[in-house]
N, C-alpha and C positions, 0 to 999 in steps of 0.2 A: 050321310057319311061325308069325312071331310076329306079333303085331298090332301096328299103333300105338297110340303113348299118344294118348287124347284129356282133356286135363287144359289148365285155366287156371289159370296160375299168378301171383297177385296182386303177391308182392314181386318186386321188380325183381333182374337178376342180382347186381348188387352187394351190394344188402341180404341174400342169401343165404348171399353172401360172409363178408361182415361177421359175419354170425351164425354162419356155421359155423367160423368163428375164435375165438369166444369160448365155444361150448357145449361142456359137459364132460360130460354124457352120453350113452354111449356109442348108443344108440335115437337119442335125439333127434341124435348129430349124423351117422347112417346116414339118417336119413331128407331132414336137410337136403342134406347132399350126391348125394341120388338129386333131390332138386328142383333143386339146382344144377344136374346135370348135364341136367338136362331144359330147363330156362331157355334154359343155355349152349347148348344145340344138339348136346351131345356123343353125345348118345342120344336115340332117336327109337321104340326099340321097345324090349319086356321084354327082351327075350333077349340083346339090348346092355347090359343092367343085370347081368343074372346073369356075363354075359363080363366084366365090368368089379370085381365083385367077388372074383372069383377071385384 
């Protein structure tokens, strides 16, 4: 069973946006888009993060 995230996340979802549009490494824009997706509401536990990677 997977836990929830417990994370605050500072920038807003747009700014993550924003960012993950313009970053060209390949880490850093896996990492922004696992914050997006946490922002956004798409995922709520790990286990939805590793299903979403596949």
């Amino acid at each position: 069973m997977s836990r929830p995230f417990k994370i605050e996340i500072a920038e807003s979802e747009e700014e993550l946006k924003q960012r993950l549009q313009t970053v060209s490494s390949g880490i850093q824009k896996e990492k922004l888009q696992m914050l997006w997706w946490l922002k956004s509401g798409q995922v709520n536990q790990q286990q939805e993060i590793v299903l979403l990677n596949r």
